[in-house]
C-alpha positions as semicolon CSV with decimal commas, in nm:
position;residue;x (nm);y (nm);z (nm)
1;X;-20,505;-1,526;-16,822
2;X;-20,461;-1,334;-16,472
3;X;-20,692;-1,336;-16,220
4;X;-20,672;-1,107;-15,872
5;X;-20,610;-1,342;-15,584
6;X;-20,914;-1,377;-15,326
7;X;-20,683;-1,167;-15,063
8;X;-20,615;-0,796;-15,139
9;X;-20,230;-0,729;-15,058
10;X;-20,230;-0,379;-15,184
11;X;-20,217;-0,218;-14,881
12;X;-19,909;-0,349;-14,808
13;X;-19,781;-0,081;-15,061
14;X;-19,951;0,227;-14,858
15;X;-19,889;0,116;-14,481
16;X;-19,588;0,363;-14,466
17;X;-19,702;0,666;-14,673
18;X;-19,407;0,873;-14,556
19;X;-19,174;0,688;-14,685
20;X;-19,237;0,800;-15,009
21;X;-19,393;1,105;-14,966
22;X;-19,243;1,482;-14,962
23;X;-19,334;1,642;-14,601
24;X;-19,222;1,964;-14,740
25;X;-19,420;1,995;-15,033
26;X;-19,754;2,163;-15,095
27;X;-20,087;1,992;-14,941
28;X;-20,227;1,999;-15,301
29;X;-19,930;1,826;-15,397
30;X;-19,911;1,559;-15,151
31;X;-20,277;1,468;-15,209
32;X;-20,211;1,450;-15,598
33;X;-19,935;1,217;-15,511
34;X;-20,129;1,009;-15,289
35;X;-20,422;0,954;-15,547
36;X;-20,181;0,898;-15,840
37;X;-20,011;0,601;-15,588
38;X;-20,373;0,463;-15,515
39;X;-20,439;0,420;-15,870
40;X;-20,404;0,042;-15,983
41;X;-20,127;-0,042;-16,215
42;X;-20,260;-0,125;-16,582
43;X;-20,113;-0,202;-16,939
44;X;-20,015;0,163;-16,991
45;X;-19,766;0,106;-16,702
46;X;-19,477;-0,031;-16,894
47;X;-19,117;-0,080;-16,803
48;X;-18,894;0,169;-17,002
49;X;-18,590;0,403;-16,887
50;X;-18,634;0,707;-16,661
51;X;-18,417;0,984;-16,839
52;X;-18,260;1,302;-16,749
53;X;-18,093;1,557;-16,996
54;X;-17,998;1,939;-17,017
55;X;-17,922;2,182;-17,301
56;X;-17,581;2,353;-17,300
57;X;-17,772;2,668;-17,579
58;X;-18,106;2,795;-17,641
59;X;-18,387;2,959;-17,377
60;X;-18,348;2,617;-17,152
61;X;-17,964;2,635;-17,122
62;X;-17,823;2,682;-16,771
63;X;-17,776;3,016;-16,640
64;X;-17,563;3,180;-16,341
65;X;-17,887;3,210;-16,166
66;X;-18,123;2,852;-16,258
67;X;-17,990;2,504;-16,376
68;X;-18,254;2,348;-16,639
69;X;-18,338;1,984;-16,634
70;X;-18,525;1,755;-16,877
71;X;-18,733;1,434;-16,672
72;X;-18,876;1,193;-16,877
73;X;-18,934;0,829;-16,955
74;X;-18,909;0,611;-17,259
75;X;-18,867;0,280;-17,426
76;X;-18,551;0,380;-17,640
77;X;-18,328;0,600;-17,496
78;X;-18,149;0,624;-17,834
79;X;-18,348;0,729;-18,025
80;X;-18,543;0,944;-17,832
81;X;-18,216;1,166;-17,773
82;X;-18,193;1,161;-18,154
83;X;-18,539;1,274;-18,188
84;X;-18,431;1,598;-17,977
85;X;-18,132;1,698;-18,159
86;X;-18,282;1,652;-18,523
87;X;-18,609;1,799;-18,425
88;X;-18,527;2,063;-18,227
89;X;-18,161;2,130;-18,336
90;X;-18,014;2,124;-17,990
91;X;-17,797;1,860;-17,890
92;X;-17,904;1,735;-17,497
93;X;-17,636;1,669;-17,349
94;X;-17,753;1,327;-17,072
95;X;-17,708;1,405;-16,756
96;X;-17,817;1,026;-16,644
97;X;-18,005;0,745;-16,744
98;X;-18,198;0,484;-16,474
99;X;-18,183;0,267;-16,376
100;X;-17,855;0,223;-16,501
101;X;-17,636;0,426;-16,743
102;X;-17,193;0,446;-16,765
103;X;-17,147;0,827;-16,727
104;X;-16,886;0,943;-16,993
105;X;-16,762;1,243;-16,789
106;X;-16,479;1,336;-16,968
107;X;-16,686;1,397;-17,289
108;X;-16,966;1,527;-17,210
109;X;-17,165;1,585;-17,533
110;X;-17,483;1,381;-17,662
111;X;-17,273;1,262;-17,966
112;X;-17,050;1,037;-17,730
113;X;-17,336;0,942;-17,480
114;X;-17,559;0,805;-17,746
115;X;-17,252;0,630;-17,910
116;X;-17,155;0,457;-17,589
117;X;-17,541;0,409;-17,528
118;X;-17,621;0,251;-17,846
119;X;-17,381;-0,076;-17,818
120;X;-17,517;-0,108;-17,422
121;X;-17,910;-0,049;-17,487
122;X;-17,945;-0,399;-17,506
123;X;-17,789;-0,498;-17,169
124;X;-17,937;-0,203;-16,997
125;X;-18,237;-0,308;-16,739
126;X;-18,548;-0,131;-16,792
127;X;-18,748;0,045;-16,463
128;X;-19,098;-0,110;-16,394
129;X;-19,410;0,150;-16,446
130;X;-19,208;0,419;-16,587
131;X;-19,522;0,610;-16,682
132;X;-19,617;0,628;-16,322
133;X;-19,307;0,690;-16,208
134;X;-19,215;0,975;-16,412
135;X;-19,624;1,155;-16,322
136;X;-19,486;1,080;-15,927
137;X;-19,144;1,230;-16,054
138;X;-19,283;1,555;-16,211
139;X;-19,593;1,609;-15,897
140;X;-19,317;1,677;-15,622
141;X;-19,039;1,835;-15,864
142;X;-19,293;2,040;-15,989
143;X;-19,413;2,110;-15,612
144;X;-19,057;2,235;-15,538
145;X;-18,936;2,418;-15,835
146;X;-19,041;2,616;-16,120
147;X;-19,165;2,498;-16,405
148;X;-18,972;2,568;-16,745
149;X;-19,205;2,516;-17,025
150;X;-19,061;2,693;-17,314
151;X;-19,246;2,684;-17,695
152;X;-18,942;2,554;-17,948
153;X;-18,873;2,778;-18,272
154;X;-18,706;2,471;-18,423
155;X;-19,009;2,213;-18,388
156;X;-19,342;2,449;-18,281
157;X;-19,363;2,225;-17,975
158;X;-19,445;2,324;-17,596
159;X;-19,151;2,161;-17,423
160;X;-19,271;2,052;-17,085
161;X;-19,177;1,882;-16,777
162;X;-18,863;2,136;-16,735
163;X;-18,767;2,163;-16,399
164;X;-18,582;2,519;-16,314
165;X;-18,364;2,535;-15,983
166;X;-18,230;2,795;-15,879
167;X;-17,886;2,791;-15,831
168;X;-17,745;2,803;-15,503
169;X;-17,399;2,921;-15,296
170;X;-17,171;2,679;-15,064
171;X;-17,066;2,878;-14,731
172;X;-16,734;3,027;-14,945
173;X;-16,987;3,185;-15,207
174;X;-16,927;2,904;-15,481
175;X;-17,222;2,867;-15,691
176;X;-17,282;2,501;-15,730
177;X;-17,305;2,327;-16,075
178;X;-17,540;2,146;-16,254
179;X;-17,407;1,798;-16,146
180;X;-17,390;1,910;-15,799
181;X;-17,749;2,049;-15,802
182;X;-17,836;1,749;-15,963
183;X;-17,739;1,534;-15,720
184;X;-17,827;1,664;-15,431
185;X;-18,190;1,805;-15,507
186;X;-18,325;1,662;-15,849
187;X;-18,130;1,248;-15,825
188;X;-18,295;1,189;-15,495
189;X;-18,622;1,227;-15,579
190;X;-18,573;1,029;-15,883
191;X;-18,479;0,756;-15,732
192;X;-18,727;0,774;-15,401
193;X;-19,000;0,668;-15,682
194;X;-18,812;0,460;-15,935
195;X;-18,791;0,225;-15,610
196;X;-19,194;0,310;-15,547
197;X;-19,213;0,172;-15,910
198;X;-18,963;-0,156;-15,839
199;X;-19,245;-0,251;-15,572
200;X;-19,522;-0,128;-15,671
201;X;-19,480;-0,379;-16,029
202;X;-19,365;-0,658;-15,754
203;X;-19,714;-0,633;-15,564
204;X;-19,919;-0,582;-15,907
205;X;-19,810;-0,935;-15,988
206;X;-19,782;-1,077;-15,634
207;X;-20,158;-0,986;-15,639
208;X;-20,189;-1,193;-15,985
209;X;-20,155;-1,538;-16,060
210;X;-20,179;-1,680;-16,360
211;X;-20,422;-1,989;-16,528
């Protein structure tokens, strides 16, 4: 079994809170985050994928004005992409998959991601914690942007943990697109705590050793 070593090392984790944290984000928010980090890592805290995903119809498709996006984490990308187009009878079109996924840019639809997906699943790494990094993921996206929850005709379901941004202009007037919003505002964040998560598991089980 494990046992916890005589010497706490947790704190090595927390020495640099900034360096995870969101300055710019609400006080609430940052204090939310803060607790949810201080909480210790348990069973529930799996390794898994880190997903993101938009809708190109329906009430959470992009818009002139907002870009939609879908966070979320799970064990099988696959087949939780199939579970949103049979369910709710719109096909999400993957905007990225962590921590690794081969973008298909040049056909873009769910059809061809899953089909390219489905013979690399099994080579794919899987993200440490990815229930506590996606709660860290949603607290400061949902500190800086609106929430989209929308109630699905198709399946009955409240769809949560939609982010809405709103789009925004480049000096010439150019709105930019979902990719570029993506990158610059949603991806970073993403990433900030999938690498919270990488350490985070690596301290768990430096703290651990096993008999």
């Amino acid at each position: 079994m494990y046992t916890k070593k005589s010497v706490d090392q947790g704190n090595k984790l927390y020495d640099c809170w900034d360096l995870w944290i969101n300055p710019y984000i609400k006080k609430e928010s940052r204090q939310l985050i803060r607790r949810e980090m201080k909480r210790p890592l348990t069973k529930t805290d799996k390794p898994g994928y880190i997903y993101a995903y938009s809708f190109e119809n329906g009430p959470l498709a992009s818009t002139d004005a907002f870009a939609y996006f879908k966070i979320g984490r799970t064990a099988d990308p696959h087949r939780r992409m199939y579970q949103v187009a049979h369910l709710c009878n719109h096909m999400p079109k993957i905007i990225e998959l962590f921590p690794s996924f081969p973008l298909v840019t040049d056909r873009p639809y769910m059809s061809t991601n899953l089909e390219t997906l489905d013979r690399k699943i099994q080579q794919l790494p899987k993200c440490p914690a990815t229930h506590r990094v996606e709660r860290l993921i949603l607290l400061e996206l949902s500190s800086l942007y609106e929430k989209a929850d929308v109630k699905c005709s198709a399946c009955g379901q409240l769809h949560r943990e939609w982010i809405r941004v709103e789009r925004t202009r480049y000096a010439d007037g150019t709105l930019m697109t979902d990719q570029e919003l993506w990158t610059s505002n949603i991806k970073p964040v993403v990433l900030r705590w999938i690498q919270y998560g990488v350490l985070a598991s690596a301290i768990n089980k430096e703290n651990f050793i096993y008999k």
